[in-house]
Biopython code that builds the backbone (N, CA, C, O; Angstrom):
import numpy as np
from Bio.PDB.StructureBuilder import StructureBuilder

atoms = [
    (1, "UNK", "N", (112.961, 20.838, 144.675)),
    (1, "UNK", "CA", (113.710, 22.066, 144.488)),
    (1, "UNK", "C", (114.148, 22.219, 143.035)),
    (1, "UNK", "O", (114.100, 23.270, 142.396)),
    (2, "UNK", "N", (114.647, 20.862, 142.529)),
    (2, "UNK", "CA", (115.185, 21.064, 141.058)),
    (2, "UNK", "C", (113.822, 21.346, 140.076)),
    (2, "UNK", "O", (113.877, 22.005, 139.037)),
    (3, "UNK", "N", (112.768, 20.805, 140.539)),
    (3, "UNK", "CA", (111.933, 21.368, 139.667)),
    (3, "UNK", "C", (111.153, 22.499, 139.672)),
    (3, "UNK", "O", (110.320, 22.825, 138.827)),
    (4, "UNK", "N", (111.549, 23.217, 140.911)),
    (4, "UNK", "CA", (110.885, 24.588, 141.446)),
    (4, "UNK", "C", (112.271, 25.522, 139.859)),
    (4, "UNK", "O", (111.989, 26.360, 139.002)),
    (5, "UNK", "N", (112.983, 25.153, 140.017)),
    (5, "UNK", "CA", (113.894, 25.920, 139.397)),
    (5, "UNK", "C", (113.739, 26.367, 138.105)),
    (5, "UNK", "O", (113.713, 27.468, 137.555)),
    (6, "UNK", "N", (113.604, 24.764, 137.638)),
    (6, "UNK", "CA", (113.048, 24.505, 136.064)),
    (6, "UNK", "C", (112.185, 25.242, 135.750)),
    (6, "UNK", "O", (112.577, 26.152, 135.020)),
    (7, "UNK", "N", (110.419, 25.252, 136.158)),
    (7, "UNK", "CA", (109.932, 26.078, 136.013)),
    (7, "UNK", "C", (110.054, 27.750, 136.154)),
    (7, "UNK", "O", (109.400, 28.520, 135.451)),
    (8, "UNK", "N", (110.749, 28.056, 136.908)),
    (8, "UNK", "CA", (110.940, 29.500, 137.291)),
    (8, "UNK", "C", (112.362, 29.760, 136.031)),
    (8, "UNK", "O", (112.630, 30.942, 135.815)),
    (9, "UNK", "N", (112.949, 29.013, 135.496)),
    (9, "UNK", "CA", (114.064, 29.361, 134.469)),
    (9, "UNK", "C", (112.840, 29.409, 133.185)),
    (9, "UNK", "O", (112.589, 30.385, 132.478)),
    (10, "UNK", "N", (112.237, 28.159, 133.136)),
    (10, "UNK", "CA", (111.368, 28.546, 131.580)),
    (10, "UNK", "C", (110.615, 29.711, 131.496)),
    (10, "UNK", "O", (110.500, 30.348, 130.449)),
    (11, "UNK", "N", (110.163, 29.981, 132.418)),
    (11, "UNK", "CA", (109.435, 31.039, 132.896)),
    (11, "UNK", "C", (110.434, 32.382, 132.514)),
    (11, "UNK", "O", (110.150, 33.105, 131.558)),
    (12, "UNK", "N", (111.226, 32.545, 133.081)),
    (12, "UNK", "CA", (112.319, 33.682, 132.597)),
    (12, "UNK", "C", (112.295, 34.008, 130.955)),
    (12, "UNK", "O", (112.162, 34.983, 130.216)),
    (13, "UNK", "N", (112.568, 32.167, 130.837)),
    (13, "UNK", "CA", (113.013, 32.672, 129.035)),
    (13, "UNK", "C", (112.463, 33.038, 128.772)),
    (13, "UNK", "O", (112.728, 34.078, 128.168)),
    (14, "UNK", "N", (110.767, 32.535, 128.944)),
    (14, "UNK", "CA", (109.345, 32.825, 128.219)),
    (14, "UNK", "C", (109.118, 34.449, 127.859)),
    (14, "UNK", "O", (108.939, 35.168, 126.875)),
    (15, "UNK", "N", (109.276, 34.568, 129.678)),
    (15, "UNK", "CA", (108.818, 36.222, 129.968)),
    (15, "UNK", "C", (110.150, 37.328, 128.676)),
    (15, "UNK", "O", (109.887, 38.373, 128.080)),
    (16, "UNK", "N", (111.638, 36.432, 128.668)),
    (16, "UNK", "CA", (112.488, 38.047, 128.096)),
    (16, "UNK", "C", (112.133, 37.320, 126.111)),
    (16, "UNK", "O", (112.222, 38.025, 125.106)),
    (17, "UNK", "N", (111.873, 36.277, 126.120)),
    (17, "UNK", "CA", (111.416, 35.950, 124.287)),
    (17, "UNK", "C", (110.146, 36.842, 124.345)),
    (17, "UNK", "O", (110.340, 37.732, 123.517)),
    (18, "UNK", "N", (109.104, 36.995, 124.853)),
    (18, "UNK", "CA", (108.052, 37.739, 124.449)),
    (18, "UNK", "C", (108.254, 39.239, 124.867)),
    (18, "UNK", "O", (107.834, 40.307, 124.421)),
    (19, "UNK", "N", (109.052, 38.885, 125.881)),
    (19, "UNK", "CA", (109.210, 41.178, 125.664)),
    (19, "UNK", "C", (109.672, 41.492, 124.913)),
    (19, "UNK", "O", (109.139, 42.538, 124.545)),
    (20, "UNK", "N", (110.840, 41.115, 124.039)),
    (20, "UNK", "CA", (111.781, 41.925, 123.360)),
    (20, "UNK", "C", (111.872, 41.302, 122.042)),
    (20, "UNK", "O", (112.911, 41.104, 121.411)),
    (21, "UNK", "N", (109.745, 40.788, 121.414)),
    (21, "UNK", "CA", (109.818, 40.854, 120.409)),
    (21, "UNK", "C", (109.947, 41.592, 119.177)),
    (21, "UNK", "O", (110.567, 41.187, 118.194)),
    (22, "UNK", "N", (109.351, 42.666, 119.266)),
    (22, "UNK", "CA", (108.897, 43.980, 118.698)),
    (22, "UNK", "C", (109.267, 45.383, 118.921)),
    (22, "UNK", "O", (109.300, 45.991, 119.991)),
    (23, "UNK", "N", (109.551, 45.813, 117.694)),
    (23, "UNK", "CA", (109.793, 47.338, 118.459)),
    (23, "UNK", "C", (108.600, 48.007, 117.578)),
    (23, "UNK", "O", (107.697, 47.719, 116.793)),
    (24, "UNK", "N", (109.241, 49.138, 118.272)),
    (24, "UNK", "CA", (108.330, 50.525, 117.517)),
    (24, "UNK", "C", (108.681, 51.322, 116.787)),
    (24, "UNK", "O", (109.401, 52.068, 117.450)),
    (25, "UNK", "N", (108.630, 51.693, 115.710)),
    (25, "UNK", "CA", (109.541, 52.539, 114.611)),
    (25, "UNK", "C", (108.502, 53.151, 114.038)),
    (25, "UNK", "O", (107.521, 52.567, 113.576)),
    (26, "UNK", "N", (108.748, 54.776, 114.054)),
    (26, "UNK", "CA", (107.242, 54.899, 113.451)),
    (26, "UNK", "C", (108.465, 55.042, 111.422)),
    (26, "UNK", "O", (107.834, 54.803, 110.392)),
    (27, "UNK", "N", (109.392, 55.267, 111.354)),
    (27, "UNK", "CA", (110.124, 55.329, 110.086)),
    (27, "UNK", "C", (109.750, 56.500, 109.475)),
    (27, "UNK", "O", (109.467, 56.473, 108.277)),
    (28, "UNK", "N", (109.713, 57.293, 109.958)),
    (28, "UNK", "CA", (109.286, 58.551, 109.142)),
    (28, "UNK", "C", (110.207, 59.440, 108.842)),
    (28, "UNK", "O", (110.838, 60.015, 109.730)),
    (29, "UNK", "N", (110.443, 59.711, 107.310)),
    (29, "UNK", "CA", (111.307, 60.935, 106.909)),
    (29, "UNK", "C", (110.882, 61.786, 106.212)),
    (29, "UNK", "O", (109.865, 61.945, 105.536)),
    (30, "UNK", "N", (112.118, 62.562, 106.522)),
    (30, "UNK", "CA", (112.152, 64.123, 106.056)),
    (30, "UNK", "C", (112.316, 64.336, 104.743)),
    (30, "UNK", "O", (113.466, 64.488, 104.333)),
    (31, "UNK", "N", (111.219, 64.388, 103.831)),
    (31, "UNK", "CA", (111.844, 64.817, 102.428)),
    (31, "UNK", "C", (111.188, 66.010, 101.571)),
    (31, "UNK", "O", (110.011, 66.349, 101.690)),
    (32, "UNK", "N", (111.956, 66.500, 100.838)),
    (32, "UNK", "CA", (111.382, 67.539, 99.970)),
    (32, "UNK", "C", (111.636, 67.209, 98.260)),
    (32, "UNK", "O", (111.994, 66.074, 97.947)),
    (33, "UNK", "N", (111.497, 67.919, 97.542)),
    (33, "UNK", "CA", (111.201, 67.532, 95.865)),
    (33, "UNK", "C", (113.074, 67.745, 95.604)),
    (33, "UNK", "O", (113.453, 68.105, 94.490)),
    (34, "UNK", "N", (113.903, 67.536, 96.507)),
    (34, "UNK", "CA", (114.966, 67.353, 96.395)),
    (34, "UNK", "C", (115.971, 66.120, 95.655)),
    (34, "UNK", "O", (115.387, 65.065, 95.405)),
    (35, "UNK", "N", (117.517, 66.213, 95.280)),
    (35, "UNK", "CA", (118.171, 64.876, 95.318)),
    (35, "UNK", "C", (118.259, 64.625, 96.492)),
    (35, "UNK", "O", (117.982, 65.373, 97.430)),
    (36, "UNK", "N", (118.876, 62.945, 96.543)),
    (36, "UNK", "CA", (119.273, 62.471, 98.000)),
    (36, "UNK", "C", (120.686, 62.905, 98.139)),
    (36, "UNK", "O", (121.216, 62.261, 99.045)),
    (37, "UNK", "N", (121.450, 63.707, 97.616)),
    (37, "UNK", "CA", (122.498, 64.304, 98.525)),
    (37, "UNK", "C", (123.801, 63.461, 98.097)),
    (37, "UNK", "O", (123.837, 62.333, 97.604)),
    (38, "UNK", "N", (124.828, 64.299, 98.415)),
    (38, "UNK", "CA", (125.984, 63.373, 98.264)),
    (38, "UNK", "C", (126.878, 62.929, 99.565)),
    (38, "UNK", "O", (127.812, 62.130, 99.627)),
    (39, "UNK", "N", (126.283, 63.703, 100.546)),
    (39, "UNK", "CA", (126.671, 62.977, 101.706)),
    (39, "UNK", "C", (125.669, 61.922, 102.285)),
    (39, "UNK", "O", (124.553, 61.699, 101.816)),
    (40, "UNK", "N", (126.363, 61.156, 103.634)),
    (40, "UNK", "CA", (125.757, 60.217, 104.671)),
    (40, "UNK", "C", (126.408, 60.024, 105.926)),
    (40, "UNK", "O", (127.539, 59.677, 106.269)),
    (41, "UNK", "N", (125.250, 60.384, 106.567)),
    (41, "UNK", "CA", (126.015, 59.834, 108.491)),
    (41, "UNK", "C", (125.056, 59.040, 108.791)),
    (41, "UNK", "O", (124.062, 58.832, 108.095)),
    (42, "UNK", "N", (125.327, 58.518, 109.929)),
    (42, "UNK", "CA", (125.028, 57.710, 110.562)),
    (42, "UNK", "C", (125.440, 57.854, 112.099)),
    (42, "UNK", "O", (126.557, 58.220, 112.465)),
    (43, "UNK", "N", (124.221, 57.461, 113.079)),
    (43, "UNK", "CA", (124.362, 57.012, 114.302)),
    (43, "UNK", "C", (123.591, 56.125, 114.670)),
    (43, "UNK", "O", (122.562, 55.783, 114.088)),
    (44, "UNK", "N", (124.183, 55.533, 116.008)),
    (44, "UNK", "CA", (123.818, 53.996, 116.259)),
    (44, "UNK", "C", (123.901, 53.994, 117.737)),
    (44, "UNK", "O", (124.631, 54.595, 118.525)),
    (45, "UNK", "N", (122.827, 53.042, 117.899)),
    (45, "UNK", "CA", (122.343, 52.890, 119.570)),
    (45, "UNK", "C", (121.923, 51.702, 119.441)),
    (45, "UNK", "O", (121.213, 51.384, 118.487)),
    (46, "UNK", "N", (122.518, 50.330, 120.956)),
    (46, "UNK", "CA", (121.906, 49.535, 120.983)),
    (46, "UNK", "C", (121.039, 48.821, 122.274)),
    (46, "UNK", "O", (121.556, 48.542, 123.356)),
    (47, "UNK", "N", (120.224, 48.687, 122.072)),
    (47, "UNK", "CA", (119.083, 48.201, 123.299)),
    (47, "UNK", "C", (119.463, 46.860, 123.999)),
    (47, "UNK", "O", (119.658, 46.199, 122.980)),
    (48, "UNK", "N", (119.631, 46.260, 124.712)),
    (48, "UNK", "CA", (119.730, 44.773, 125.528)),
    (48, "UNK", "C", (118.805, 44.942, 126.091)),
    (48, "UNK", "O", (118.437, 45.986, 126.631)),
    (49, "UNK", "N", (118.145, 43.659, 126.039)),
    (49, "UNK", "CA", (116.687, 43.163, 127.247)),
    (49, "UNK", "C", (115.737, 44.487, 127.149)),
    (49, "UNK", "O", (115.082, 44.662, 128.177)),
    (50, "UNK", "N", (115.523, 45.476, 126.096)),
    (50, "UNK", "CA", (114.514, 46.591, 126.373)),
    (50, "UNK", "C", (114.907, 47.379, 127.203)),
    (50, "UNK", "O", (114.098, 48.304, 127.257)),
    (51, "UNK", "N", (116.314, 47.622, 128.391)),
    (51, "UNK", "CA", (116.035, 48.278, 128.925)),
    (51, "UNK", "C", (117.782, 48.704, 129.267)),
    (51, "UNK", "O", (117.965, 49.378, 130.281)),
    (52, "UNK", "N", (118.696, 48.411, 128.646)),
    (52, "UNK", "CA", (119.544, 49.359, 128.535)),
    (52, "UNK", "C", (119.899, 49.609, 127.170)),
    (52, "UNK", "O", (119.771, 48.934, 126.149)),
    (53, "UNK", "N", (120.398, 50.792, 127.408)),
    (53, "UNK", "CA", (120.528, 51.894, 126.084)),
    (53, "UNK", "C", (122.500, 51.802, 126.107)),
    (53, "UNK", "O", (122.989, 52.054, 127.208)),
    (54, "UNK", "N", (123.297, 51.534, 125.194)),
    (54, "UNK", "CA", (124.312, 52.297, 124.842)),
    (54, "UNK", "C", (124.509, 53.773, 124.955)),
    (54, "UNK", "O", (125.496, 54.391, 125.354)),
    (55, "UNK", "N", (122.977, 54.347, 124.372)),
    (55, "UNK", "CA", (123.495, 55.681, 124.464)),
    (55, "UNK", "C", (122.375, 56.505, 124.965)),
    (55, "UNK", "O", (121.495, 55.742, 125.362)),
    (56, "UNK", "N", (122.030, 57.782, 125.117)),
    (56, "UNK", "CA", (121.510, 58.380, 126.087)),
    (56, "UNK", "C", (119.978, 58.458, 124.948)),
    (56, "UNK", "O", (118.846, 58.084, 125.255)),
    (57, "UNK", "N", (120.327, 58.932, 123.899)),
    (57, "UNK", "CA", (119.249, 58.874, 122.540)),
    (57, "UNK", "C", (119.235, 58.291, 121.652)),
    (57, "UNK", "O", (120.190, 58.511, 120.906)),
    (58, "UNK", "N", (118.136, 57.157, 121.141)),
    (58, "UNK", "CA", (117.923, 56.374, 120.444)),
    (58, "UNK", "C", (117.968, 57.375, 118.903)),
    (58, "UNK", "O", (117.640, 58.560, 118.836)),
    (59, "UNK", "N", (118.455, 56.536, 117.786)),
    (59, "UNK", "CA", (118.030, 57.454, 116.420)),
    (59, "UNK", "C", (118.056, 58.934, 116.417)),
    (59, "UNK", "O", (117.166, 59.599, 115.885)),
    (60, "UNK", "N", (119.153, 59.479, 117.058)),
    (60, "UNK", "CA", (119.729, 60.913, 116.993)),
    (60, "UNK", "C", (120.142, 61.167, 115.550)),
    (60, "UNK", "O", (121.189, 60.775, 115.033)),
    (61, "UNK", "N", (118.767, 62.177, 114.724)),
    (61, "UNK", "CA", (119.253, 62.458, 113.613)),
    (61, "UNK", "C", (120.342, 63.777, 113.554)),
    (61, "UNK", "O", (121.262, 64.000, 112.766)),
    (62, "UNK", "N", (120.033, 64.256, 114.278)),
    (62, "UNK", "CA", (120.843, 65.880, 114.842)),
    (62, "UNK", "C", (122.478, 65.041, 114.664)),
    (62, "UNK", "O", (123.274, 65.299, 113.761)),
    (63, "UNK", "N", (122.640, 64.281, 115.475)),
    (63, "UNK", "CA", (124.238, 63.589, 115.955)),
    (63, "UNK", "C", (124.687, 62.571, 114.173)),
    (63, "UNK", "O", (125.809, 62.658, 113.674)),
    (64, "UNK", "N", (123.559, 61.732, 113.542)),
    (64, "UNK", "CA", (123.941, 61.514, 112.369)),
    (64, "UNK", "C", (124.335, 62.227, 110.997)),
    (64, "UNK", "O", (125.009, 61.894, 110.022)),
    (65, "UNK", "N", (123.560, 63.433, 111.387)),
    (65, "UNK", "CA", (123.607, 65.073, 110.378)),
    (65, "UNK", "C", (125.393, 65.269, 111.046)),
    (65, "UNK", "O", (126.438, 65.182, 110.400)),
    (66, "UNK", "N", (125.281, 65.440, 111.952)),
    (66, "UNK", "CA", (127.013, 66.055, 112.749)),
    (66, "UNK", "C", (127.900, 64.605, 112.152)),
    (66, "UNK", "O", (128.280, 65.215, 111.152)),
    (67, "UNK", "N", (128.189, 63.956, 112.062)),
    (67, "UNK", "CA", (128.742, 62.452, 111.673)),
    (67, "UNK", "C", (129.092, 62.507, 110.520)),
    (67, "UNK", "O", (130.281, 62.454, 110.207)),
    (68, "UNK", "N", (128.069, 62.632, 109.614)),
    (68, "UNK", "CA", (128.014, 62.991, 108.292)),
    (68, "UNK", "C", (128.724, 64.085, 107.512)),
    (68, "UNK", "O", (129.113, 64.072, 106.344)),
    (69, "UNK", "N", (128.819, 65.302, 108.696)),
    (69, "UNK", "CA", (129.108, 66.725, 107.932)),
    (69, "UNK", "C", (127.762, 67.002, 107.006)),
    (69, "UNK", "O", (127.894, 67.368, 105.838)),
    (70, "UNK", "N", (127.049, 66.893, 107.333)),
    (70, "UNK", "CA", (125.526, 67.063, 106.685)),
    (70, "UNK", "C", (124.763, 68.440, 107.462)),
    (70, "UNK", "O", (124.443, 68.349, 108.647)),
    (71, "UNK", "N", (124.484, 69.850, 106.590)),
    (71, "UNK", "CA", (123.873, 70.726, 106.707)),
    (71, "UNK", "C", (122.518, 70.888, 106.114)),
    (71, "UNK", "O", (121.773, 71.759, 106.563)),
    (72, "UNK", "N", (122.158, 70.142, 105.175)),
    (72, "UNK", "CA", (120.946, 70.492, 104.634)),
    (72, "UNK", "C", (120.410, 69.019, 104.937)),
    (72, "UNK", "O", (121.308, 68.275, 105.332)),
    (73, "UNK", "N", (119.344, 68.521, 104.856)),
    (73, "UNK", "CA", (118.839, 67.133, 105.429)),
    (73, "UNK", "C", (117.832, 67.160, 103.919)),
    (73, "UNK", "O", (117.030, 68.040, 103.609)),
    (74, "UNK", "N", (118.120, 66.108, 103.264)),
    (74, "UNK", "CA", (117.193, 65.516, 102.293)),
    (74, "UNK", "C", (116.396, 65.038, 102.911)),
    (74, "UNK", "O", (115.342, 65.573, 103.257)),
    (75, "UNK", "N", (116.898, 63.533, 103.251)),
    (75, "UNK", "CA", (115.772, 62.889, 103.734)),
    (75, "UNK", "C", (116.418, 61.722, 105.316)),
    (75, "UNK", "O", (117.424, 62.015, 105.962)),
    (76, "UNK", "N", (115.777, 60.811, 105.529)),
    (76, "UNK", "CA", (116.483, 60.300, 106.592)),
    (76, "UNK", "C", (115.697, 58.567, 106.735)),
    (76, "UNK", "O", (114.521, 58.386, 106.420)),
    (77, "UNK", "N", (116.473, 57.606, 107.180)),
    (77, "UNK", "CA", (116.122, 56.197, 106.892)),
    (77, "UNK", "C", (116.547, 55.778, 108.355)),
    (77, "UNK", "O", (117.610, 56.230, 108.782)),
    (78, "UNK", "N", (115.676, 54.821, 109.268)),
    (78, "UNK", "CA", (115.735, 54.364, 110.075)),
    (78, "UNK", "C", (116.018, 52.810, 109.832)),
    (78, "UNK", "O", (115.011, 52.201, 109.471)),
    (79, "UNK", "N", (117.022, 52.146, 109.937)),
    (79, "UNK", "CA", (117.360, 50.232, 110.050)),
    (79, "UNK", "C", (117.116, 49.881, 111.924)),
    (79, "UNK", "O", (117.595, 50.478, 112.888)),
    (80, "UNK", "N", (116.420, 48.986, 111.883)),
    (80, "UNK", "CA", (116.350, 48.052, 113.101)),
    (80, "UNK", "C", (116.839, 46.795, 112.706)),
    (80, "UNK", "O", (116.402, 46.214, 111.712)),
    (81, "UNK", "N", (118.055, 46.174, 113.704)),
    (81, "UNK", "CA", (118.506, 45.100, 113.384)),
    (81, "UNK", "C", (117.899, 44.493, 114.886)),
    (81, "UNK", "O", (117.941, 45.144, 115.930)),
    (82, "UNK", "N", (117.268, 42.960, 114.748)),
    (82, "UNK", "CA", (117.186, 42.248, 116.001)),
    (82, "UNK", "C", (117.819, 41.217, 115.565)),
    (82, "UNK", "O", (117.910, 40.724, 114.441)),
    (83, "UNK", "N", (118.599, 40.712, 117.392)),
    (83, "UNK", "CA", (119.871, 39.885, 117.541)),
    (83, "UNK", "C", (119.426, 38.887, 118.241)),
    (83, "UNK", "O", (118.584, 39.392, 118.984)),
    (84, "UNK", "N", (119.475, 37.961, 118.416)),
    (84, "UNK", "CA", (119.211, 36.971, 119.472)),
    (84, "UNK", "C", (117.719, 37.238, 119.921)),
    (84, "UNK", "O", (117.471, 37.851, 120.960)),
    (85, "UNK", "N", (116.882, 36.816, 119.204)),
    (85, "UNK", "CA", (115.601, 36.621, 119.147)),
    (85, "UNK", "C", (114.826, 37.967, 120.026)),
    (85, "UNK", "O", (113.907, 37.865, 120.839)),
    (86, "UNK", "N", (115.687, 39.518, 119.463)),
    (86, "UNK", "CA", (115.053, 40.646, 120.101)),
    (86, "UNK", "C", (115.428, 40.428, 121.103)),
    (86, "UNK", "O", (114.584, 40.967, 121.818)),
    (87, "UNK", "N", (116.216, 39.947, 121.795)),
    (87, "UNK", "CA", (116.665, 40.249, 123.059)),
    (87, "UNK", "C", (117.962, 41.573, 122.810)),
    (87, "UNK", "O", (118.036, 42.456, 123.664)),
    (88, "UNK", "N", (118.634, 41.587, 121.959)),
    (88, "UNK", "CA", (119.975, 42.605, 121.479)),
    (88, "UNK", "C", (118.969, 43.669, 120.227)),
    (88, "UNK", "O", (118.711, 43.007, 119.222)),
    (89, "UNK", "N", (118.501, 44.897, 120.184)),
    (89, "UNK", "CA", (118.002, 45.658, 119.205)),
    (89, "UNK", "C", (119.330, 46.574, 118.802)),
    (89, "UNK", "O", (120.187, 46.897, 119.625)),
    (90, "UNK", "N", (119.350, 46.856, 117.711)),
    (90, "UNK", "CA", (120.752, 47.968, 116.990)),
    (90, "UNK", "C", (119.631, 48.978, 116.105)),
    (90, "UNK", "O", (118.757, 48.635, 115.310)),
    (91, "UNK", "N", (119.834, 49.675, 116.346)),
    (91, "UNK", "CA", (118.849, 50.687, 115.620)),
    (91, "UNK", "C", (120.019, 51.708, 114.922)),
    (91, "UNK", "O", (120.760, 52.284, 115.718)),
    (92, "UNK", "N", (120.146, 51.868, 113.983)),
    (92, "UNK", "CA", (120.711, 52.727, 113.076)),
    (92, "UNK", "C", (120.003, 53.996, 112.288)),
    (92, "UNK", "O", (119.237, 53.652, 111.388)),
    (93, "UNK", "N", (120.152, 55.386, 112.499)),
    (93, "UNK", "CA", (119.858, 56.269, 111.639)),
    (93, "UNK", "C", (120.909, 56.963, 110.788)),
    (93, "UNK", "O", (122.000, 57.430, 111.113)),
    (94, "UNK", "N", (120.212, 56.902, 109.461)),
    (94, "UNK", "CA", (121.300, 57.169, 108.227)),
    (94, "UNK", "C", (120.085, 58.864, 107.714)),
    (94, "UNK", "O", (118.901, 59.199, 107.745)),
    (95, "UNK", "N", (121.487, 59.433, 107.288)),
    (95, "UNK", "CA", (120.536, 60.908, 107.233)),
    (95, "UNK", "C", (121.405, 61.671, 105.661)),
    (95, "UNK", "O", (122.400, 62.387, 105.545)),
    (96, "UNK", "N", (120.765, 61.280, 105.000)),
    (96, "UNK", "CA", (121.094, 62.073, 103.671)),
    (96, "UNK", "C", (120.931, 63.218, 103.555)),
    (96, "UNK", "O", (119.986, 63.807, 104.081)),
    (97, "UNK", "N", (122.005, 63.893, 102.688)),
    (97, "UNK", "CA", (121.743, 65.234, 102.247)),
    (97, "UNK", "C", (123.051, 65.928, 101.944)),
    (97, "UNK", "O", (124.046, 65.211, 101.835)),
    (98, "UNK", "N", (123.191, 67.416, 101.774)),
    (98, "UNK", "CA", (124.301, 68.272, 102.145)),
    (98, "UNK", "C", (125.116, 68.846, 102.859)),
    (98, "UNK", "O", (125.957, 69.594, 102.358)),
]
sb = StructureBuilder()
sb.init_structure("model")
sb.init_model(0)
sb.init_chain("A")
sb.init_seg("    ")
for serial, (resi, resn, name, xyz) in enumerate(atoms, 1):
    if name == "N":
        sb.init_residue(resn, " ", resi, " ")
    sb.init_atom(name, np.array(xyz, "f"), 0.0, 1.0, " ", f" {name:<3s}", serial, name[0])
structure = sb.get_structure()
């Protein structure tokens, strides 16, 4: 029994270390022949195990523009932080401009 366990626990770790190595970011911003602005917002969402969300939308630039007091959008920068070997993801969008 104790070793039915063992295996079925390594097995666990195995399976949540290889899911929640990687994410997907495609990082793409918004820019024009503009400055970067004298404002900045920011919003933040964080992932556990891939499959709960803090918040309803990941990288809400709309909600970091509102944060900011930001009306005109220069440009916009996506940070992924992984925590505990991608098991905890923090994804941050920062949104420059006016």
């Amino acid at each position: 029994m104790k070793k039915n366990f063992m295996k079925f626990a390594a097995a666990v770790i195995a399976a949540c270390t290889l899911a929640s190595c990687a994410t997907i970011n495609s990082g793409a911003a918004i820019s024009s022949n503009s400055a970067v602005g004298s404002k900045m917002g920011e919003a933040q969402s964080t992932i556990i195990c891939g499959l709960v969300s803090t918040q309803g939308e990941q990288n809400n630039i709309k909600q970091a523009a509102a944060n900011g007091g930001i009306t005109k959008i220069s440009h916009v920068e996506y940070v992924d932080q992984s925590i505990i070997g991608g098991l905890i993801i923090k994804h941050t969008t920062r949104v420059y401009g006016e």
